[in-house]
C-alpha positions in Angstrom: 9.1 -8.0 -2.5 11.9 -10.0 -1.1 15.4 -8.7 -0.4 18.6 -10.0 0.5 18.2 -9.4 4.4 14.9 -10.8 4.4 16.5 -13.9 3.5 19.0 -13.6 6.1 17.2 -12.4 8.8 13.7 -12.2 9.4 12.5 -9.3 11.3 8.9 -10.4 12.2 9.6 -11.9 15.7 11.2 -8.7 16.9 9.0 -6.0 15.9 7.4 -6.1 19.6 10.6 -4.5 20.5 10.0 -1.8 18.9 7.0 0.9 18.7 4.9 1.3 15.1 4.7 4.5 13.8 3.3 5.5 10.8 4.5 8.4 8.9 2.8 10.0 5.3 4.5 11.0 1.9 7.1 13.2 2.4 6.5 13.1 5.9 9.7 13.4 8.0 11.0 10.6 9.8 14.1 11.9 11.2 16.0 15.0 11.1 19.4 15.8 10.5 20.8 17.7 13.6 18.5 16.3 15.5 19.2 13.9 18.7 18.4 10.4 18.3 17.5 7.6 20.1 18.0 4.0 18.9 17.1 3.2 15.4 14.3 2.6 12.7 13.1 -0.8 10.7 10.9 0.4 7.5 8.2 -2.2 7.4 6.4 -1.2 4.6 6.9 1.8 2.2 9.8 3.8 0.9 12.1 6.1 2.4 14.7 8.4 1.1 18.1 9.7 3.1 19.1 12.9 2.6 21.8 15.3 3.6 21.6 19.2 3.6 24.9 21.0 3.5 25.3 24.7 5.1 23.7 26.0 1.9 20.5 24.3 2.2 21.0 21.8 -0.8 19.8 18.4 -0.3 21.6 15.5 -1.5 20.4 11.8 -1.7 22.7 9.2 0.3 20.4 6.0 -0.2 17.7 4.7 -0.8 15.8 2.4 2.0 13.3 -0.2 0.6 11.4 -2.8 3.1 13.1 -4.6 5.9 16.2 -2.3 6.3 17.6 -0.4 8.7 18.0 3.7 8.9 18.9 5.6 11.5 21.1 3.5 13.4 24.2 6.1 13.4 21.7 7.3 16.8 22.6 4.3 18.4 25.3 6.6 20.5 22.5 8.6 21.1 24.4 11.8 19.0 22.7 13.5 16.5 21.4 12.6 13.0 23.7 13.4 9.9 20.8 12.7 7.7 17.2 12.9 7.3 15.1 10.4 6.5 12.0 11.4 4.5 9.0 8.7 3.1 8.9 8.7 -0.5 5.5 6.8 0.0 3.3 6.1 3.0 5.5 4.2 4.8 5.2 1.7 8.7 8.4 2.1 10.7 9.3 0.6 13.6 11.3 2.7 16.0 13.6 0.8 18.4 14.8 2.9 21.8 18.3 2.3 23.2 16.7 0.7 26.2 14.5 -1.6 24.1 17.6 -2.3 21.5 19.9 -3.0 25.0 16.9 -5.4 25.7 16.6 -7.3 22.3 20.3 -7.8 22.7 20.1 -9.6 25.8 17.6 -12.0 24.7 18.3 -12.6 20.9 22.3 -11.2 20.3 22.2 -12.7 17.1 20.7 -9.8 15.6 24.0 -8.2 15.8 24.8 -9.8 12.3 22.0 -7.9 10.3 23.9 -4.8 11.8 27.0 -5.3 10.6 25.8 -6.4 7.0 23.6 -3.0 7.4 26.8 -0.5 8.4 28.6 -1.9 5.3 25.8 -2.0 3.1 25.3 1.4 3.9 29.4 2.3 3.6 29.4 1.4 0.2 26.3 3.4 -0.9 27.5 6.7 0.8 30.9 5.8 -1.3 29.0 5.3 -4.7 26.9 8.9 -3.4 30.2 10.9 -3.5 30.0 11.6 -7.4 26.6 11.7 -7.8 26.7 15.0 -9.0 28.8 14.4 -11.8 26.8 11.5 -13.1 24.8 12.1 -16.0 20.4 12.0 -15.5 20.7 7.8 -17.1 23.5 7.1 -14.6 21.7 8.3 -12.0 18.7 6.4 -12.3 20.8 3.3 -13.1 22.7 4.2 -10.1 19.2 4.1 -8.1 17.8 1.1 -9.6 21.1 -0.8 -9.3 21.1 -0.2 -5.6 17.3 -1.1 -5.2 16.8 -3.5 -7.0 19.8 -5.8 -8.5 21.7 -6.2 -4.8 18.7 -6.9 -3.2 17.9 -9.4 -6.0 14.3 -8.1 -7.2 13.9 -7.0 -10.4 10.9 -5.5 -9.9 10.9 -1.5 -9.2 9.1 -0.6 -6.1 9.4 3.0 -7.5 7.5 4.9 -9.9 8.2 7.9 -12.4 7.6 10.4 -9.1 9.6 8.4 -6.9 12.3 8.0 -9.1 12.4 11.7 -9.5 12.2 12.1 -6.0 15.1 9.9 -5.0 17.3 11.2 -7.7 16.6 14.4 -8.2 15.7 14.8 -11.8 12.9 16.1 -13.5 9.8 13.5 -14.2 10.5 14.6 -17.8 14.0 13.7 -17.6 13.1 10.3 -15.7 10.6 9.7 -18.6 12.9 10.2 -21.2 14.8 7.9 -19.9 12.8 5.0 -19.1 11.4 5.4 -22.6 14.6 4.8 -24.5 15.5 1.7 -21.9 11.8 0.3 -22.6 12.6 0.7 -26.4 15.8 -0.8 -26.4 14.6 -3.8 -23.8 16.7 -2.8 -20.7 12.9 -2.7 -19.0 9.7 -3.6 -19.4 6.2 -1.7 -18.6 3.6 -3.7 -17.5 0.7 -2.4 -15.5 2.4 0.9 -15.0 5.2 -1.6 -13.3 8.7 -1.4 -14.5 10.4 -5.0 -14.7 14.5 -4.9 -14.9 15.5 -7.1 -17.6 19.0 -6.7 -18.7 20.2 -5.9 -14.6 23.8 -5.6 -15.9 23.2 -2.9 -17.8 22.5 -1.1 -14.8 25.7 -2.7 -13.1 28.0 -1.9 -16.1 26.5 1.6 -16.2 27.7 2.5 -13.2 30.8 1.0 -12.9 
């Protein structure tokens, strides 16, 4: 699966920077409250951010797919305001202040795929501020939108039990769903894959 910031930056030559850790489904990754250290690049899997407000309700901020960023808010070394949590087996890459202060010194062009990160990551938290209100298609179009159409691959790394996962909706209600967009040719199914092909759907959905 290729993404935009695999076409802008490739990550390969600085994962010795940072240490591989490998964390199961719905294993946590990072909590929120917690101190941090530096940041994470997910290497290969799927990883969902959350939020928990005083209540103890969860709610989904974004969606990080393979050769992204999370976690860099601990940069300053203050706590987490999210938690991440692998949707499937995932390989992170952790990266310590002192080994981020290091990679820095010898390759400070990284600094751009930080900066197209933070507002990447601005404008999801924006689109996440209504998600509540959104309706169970919206919010799967909301998901796959994010996943899939900015990062130009149109096909889902997700399936029904992710998608219910990351959005909160029953698997009934995801099925439902992906049904009627298979029927009217929104999607297609092939090898228990699902294949975006009308992405401005999605776009025009959520909009």
């Amino acid at each position: 699966m290729v993404t935009l910031y695999e076409h802008v930056f490739n990550w390969e030559p600085y994962l010795q920077f940072g240490k591989r850790q490998f964390f199961k489904r719905k294993q946590t990754i990072y909590s929120q409250g917690t101190p941090g250290d530096g940041f994470y690049f997910l290497h290969k899997g799927l990883v969902r951010i959350v939020s928990v407000n005083a209540t103890g309700k969860e709610r989904i901020l974004n969606i990080v797919i393979p050769n992204q960023l999370m976690g860099v808010q601990s940069l300053d070394q203050k706590e987490h305001f999210t938690t991440a949590i692998a949707v499937q087996d995932s390989i992170v890459y952790h990266f310590s202040n002192r080994k981020f202060k290091k990679l820095l010194q010898e390759r400070p062009e990284i600094v751009r795929v930080f900066s197209r990160t933070v507002i990447h990551k601005m404008k999801i938290l924006l689109d996440r501020i209504n998600l509540d209100t959104l309706t169970s298609e919206q919010k799967i179009a909301l998901l796959l939108h994010n996943i899939c159409y900015e990062f130009q691959n149109f096909e889902v790394p997700l399936n029904q039990q992710d998608i219910a996962s990351c959005t909160g909706l029953t698997r009934i209600s995801v099925y439902k769903v992906l049904k009627q967009w298979k029927e009217k040719g929104i999607i297609d199914i092939i090898n228990k894959k699902y294949y975006i092909k009308k992405p401005d759907f999605f776009r025009n959905l959520v909009n």
